[in-house]
N, C-alpha and C positions, 0 to 999 in steps of 0.2 A: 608126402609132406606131413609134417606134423599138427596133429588138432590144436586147436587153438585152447588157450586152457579158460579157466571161469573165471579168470580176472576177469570181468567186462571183454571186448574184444581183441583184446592183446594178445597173439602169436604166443603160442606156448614154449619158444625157441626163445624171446624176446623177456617174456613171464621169467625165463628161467635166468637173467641174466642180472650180476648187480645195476643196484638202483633201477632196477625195472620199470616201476611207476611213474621215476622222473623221466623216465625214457622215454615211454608211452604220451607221458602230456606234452614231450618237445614234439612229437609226431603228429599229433591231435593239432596240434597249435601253428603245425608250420603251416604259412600261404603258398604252399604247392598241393599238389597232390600225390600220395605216396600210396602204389596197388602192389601187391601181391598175388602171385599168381602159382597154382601150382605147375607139375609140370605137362598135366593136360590142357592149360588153360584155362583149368576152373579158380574161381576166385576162394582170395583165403582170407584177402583182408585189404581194408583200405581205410584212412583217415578221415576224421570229422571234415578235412576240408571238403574232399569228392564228396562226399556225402548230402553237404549242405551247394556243393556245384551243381549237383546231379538230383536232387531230390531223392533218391533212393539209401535206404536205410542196409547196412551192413550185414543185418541180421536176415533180410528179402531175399534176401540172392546169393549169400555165401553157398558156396560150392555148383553155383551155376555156371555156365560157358560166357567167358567174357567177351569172345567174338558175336557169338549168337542173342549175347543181352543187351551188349552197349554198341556193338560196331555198324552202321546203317550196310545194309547189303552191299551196296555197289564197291566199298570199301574193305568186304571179309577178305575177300583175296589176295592180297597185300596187304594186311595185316598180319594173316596166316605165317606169311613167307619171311616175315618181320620177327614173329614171335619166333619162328624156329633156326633162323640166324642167331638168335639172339640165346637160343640153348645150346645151339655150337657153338657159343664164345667169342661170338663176333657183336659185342657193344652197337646197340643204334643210339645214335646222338643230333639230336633237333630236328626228327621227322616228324608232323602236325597230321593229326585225325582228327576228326572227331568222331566224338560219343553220345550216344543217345542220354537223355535227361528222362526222366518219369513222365515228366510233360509233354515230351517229344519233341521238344527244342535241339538241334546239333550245337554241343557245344567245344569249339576249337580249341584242341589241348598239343601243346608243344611236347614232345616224349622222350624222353630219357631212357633205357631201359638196358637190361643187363641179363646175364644168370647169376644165379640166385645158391650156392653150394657149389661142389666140386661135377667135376662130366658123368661121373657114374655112382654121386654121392644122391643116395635112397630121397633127400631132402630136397635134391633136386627142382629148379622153378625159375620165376623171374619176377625181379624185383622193378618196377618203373617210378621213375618220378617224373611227374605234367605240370606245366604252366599252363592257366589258363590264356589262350592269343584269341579270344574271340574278336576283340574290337581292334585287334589289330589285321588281324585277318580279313576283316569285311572292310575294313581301309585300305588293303593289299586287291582287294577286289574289287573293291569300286574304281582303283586308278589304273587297275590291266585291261583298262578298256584301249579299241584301237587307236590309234595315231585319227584317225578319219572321224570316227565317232567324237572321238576329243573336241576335234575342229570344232566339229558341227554343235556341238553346243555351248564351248567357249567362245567361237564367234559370232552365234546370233544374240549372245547378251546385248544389253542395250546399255551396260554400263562397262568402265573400264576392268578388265584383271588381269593377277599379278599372281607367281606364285616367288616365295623369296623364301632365302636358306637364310639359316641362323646368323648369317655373318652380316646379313643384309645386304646381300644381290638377289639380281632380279633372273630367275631363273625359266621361267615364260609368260609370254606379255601377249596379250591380245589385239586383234589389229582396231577396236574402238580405242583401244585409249591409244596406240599408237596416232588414229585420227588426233585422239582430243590435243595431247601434246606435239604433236607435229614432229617425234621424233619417228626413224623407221625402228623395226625392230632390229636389225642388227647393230644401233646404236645403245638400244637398251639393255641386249641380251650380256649378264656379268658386270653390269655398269651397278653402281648404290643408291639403295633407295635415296641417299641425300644429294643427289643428283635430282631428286624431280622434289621432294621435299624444300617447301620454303618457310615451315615456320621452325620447324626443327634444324637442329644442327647436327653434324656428323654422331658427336655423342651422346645427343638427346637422343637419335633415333635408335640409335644401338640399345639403350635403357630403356626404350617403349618397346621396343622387339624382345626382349627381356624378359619384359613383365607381361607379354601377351605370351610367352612361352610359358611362365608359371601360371600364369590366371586362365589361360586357353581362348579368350574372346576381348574383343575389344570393337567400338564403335566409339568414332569421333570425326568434328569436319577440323581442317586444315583448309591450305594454301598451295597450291602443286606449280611448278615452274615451266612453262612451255619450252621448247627449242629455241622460241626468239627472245626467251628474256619475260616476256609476260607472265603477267599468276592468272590464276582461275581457283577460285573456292570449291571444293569437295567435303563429298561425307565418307569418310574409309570403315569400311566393316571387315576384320580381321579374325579369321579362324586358324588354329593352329592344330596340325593334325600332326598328332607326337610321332606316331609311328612312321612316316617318313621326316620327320622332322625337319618340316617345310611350314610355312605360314601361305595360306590362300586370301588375299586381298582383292578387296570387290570395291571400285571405284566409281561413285557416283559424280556426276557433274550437276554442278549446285548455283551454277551461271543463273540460269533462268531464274530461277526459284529467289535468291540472294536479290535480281534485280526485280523482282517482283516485289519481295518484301522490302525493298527500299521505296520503289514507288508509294506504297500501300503506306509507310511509314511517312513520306514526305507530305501525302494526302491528310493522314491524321494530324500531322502539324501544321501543314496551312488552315484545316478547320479549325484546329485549335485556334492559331493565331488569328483567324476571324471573327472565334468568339470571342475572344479576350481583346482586340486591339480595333482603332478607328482605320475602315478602309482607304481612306484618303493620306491622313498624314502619318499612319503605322506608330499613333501614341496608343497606351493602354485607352481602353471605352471603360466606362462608367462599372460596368460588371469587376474587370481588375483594376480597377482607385479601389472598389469596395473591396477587396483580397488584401492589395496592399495597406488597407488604411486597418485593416482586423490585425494585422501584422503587425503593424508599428503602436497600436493598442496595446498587445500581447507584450512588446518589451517595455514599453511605460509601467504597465503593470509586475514588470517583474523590478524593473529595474527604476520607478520612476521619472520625473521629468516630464516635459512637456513637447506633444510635438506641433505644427501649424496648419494650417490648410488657406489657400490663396485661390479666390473666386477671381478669374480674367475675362473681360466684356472685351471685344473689338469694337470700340465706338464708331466707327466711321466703315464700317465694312458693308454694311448696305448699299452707301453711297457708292462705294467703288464695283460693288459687283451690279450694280444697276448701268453705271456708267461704262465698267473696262468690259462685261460679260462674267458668265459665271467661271470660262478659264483660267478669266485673272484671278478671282476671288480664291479659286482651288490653288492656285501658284502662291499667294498669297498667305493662304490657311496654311501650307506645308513650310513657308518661310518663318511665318511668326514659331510652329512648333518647331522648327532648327532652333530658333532664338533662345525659347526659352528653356529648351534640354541642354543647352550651353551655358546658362547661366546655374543652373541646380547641379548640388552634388550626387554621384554616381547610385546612392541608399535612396536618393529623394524620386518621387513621383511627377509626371506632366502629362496628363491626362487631357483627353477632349472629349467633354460628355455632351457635346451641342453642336449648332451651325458654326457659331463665332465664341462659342466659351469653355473655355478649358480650367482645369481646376491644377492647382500645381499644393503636393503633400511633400510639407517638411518632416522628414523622422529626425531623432534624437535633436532636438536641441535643447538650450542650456536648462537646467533644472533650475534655475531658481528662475519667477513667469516674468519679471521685469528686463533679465537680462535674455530671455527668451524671446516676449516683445520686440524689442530691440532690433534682436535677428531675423523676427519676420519683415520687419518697417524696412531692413535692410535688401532685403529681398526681391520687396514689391518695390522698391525703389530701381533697383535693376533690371526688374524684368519692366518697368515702363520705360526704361531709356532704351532698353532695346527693340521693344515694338514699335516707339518713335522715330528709330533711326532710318532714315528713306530705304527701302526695299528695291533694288532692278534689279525688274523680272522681264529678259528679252531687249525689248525697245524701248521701254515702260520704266518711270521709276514711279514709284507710288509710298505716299505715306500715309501713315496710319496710325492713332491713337489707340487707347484703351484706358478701362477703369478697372481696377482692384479693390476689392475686397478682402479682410483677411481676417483669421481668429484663430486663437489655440488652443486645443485638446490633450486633453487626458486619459486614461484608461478606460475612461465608464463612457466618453461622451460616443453617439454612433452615427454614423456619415451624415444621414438627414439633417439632424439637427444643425451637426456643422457646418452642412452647405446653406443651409436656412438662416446662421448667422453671417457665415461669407455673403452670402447674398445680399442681404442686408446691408452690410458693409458696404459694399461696391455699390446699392442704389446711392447709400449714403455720400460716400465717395463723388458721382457722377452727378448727385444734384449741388453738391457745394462746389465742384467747377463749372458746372452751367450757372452758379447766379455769378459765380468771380467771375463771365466772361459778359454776362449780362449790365456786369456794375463798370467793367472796362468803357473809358470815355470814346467818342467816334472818334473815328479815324481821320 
């Protein structure tokens, strides 16, 4: 073989050739590996790529035994018998070694190789070019495990799997999720994922397999289809292993968990709605009047106008719960709050911040206060006719008055005040029909 000349490491055969330099950086540059060998087997030359594969520097080792520097022992033997085919003129095409690294890492190289000049040309050697297959190779080794071994650890999962080909069939299915879906597995085996899929459709899923083939991982919950038609919630975790180019899917069952967090959430909403609403008649409690009434401040202020607030007494409701017991009074208390959430519009408030008194908050009414007025007069005129009207409750008809009070606010005015004027109002109210009933002649 020929010395390599003082170009940097360039082949002096190679040196000698037009555009040489350009020639030399396609070599440098390509992502393979390009070895030269003479025809003992000592190295003459190889590319920045091996270089930076291998950790080993060109200049370390030229004219060393390539068998004896890179080949792990167990493997010189047939390598041997390889390289000397391969100076007979019998081409090797996609045989995999590996090669030792400076580190002493094995690193899996796919081999190309050839001779190198003519059978009895002084020049004589072999030229190789290697892919790196390492991650391909230990994915080729990890799944040449036995058929038995397979089992045993695909079926003591505790969760569903699945391995699926790029077309989206299911290419083997484990007997947990065969439990979970109630299907057997020779019903699954070649069947489409959109067979057990129920949020996706035929072509959504083929687009999600897609993009788990380009991105390599994916994690999301769905909806899966039983045998009989039911769904069940899942979490899918999706690994795509290119070099068989299979997708392995790992199938959680999300049942428990889903009705756990529904409980958990329906608990948080009935505390809520405890805090915020009167146990008996499920009106807002005194806490949300105060929400809604900062609420309906907030848009007077932007938008002004004026809005109301109506102070309601059960006048005779002692008398009846003294008389009927406290059931009736509770049957009662839940009637008059039907009444007067039937009279208010669906923006407006009825609140029960006491035993017998409820507050009812008008929003938006009219902006100018006289015809605002007005609308409140109109209001507590309604909601008295309706607590007047006879109540049967059971067996029982019972009736019942009340007194109102009522005032209208603004931006700036805040609850207290305005119940401290309603209030007012309503004594004011219930002492001018106590003297009218007073000044009324006998009967």
């Amino acid at each position: 073989m020929e010395q390599t000349s003082s170009v940097g490491d360039t082949p002096q055969w190679l040196a000698a050739q037009p555009d040489a330099a350009w020639a030399a950086r396609i070599v440098d540059a390509a992502p393979v590996v390009i070895l030269i060998l003479d025809g003992d087997g000592r190295i003459v030359y190889f590319n920045d790529y091996f270089e930076r594969l291998s950790g080993w520097a060109l200049a370390e080792v030229r004219g060393a035994d390539w068998i004896e520097r890179f080949i792990p022992s167990r493997l010189r033997s047939g390598i041997a018998e390889l390289r000397r085919r391969a100076l007979d003129g019998q081409p090797n095409r996609g045989h995999v070694n590996a090669v030792l690294a400076r580190d002493g890492r094995e690193v899996e190289i796919e081999w190309h190789d050839q001779r190198l000049g003519a059978e009895h040309d002084a020049r004589q050697g072999l030229v190789a070019v290697g892919l790196d297959v390492s991650q391909r190779e230990r994915a080729m080794r990890e799944m040449q495990i036995s058929e038995e071994g397979y089992r045993s650890v695909v079926e003591t999962m505790p969760d569903g799997f699945w391995v699926v080909d790029l077309d989206g069939r299911l290419r083997e299915v484990n007997d947990e999720y065969c439990r979970m879906s109630g299907y057997a597995r020779a019903e699954l085996i070649g069947a489409g994922v959109s067979l057990l899929e129920a949020i996706e459709d035929a072509a959504a899923t083929a687009a999600h397999i897609a993009r788990v083939e380009a991105q390599g991982f994916d994690r999301f919950e769905s909806l899966h289809r039983r045998r009989d038609g039911s769904l069940w919630p899942v979490e899918v975790t999706v690994s795509m292993n290119r070099a068989l180019r299979r997708q392995f899917v790992f199938i959680r069952d999300l049942s428990a968990i889903k009705a756990a967090e529904a409980e958990r959430l329906a608990a948080e909403q009935a505390m809520r709605h405890m805090a915020f609403h009167d146990a008996l008649t499920q009106l807002p409690n005194r806490r949300l009047l105060a929400d809604r009434v900062a609420q309906a401040r907030a848009a007077l202020a932007r938008d002004g106008g004026h809005g109301g607030l109506l102070f309601v007494d059960l006048d005779d409701f002692k008398r009846i719960n003294d008389r009927h017991g406290h059931d009736a009074g509770d049957e009662l208390l839940v009637e008059v709050a039907q009444r007067l959430k039937g009279v208010v519009r669906a923006h407006d408030t009825v609140a029960r911040i006491g035993g017998d008194e409820f507050v009812v908050m008008l929003a938006q009414l009219p902006h100018e206060r006289a015809a605002a007025g007005a609308a409140l007069d109109d209001v507590a005129r309604k909601l008295e006719q309706v607590i007047a009207a006879p109540a049967r409750l059971g067996r029982r008809v019972l009736r019942c008055r009340a007194s109102l009070g009522g005032t209208l606010f603004g931006a700036h005015d805040d609850l207290d005040s305005m119940l401290l004027r309603a209030d007012a109002e309503m004594y004011a109210a219930k002492a001018s029909a106590q003297r009218a009933a007073d000044e009324l002649p006998p009967a």
